[in-house]
MIMIPA-365127 format. One line per 8 residues: number of its first residue (from 1); for each residue x, y, z of N, C-alpha, C. Coordinates in steps of 0.02 Angstrom, whole numbers, padded with zeros to 5 digits. Each point is the difference from the previous one (the first is absolute). Example, Ala and Ser with C-alpha at 12.3 -4.5 7.8 and 13.67 -1.06 7.14 Angstrom:
<atoms>
1) 00660:-00284:00390:-00045:00059:00000:00045:00060:00000 ~ -00018:00053:-00036:00042:00059:00003:-00039:00055:00037
</atoms>
This chain:
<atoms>
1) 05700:05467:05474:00021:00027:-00064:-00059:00027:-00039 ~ 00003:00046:-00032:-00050:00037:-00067:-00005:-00072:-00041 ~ -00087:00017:-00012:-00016:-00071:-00072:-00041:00066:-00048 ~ 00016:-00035:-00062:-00051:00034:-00043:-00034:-00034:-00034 ~ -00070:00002:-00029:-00044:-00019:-00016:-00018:00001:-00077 ~ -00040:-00060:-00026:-00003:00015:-00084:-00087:-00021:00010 ~ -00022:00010:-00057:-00071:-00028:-00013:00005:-00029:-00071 ~ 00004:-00068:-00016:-00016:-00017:-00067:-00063:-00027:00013
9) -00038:00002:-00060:-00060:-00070:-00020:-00028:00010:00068 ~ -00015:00048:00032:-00037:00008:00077:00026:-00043:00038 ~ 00076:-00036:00006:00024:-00009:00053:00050:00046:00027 ~ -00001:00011:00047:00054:00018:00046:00073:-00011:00031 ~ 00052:00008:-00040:00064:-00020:00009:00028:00056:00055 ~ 00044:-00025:00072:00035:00025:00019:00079:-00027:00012 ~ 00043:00033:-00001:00078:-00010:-00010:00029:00048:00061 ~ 00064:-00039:00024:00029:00041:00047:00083:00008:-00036
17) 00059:00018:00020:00047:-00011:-00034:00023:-00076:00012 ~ 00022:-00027:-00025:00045:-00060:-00014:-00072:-00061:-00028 ~ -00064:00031:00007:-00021:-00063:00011:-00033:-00059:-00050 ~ -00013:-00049:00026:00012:-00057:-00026:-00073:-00048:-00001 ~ -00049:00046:00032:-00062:-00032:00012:-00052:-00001:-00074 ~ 00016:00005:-00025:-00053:00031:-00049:00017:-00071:-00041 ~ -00053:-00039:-00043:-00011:-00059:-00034:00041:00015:-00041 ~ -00001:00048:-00057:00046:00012:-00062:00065:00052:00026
25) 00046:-00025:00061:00067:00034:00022:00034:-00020:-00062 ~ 00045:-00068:-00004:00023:-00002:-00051:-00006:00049:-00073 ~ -00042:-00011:-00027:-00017:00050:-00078:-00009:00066:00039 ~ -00022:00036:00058:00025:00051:-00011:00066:00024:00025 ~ 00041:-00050:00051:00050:00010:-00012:00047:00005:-00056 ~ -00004:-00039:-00029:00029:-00001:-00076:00010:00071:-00050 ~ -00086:00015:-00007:-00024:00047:-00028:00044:00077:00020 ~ 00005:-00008:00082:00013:00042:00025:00092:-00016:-00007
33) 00025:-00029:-00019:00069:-00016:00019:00025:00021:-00087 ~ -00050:-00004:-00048:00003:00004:-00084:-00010:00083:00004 ~ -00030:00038:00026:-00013:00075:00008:00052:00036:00036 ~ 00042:-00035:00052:00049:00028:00036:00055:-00012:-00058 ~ 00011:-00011:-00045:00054:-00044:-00042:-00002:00056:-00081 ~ -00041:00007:00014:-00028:00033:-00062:-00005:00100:00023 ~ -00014:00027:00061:00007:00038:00032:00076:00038:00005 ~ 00018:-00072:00022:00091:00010:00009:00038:00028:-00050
41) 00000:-00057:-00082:00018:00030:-00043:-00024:00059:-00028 ~ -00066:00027:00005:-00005:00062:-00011:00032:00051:00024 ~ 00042:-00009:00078:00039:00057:00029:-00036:-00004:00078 ~ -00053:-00039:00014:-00056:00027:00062:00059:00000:00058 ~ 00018:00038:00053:00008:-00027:00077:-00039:00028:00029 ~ -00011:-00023:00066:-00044:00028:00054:00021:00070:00022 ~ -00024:00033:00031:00029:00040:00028:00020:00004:00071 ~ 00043:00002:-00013:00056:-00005:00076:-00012:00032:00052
49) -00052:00049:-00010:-00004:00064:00053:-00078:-00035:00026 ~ -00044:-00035:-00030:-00061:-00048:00009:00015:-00071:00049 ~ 00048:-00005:00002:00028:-00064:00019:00009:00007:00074 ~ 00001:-00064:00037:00035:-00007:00065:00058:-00016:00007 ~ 00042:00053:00070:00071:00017:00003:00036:-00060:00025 ~ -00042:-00034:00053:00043:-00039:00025:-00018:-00083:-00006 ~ 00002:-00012:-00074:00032:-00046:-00036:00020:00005:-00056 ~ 00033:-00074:-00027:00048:00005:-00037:-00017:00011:-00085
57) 00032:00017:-00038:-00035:00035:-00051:-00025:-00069:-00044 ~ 00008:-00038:-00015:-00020:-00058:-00028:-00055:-00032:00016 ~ -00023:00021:00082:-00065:-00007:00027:-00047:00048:00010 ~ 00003:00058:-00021:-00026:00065:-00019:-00027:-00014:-00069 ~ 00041:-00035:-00038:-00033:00015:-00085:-00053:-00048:00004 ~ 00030:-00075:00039:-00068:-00026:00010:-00058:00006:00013 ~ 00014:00039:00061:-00062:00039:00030:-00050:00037:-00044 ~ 00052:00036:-00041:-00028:00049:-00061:-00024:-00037:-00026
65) 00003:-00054:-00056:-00034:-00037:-00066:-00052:-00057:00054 ~ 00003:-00006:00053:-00065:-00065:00028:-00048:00037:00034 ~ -00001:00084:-00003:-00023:00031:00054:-00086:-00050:-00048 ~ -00026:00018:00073:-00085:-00007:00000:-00029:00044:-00060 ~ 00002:00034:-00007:-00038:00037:-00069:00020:-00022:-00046 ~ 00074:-00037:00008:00038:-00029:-00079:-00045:-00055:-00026 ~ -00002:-00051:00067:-00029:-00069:-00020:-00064:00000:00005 ~ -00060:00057:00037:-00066:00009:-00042:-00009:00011:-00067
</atoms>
């Protein structure tokens, strides 16, 4: 799978989608689950035509809001 990469405070964070390795997952899950929420009511969806066909759309949006660039 694609990971993407952050640099805070001269460390080096990498993230893949779903993942769970990182010391502070929790808070940025959260963080990240308070931005999808807040996104939403503004009107945000993904775009459908960005997405993969062959699954189901409820696991597509997921895909969309945990992608790797989300949770760097």
């Amino acid at each position: 799978p694609g990971c993407s990469w952050i640099e805070v405070n001269n460390m080096l964070h990498e993230f893949t989608v779903y993942d769970q390795s990182h010391p502070q997952t929790k808070g940025i899950y959260a963080e990240l689950e308070r931005l999808t929420e807040l996104m939403k009511g503004a009107g945000y969806a993904p775009d459908a035509n960005l997405l993969l066909h062959d699954v189901e759309e409820e696991q597509n949006e997921r895909l969309a809001f945990y992608h790797s660039e989300k949770l760097a």
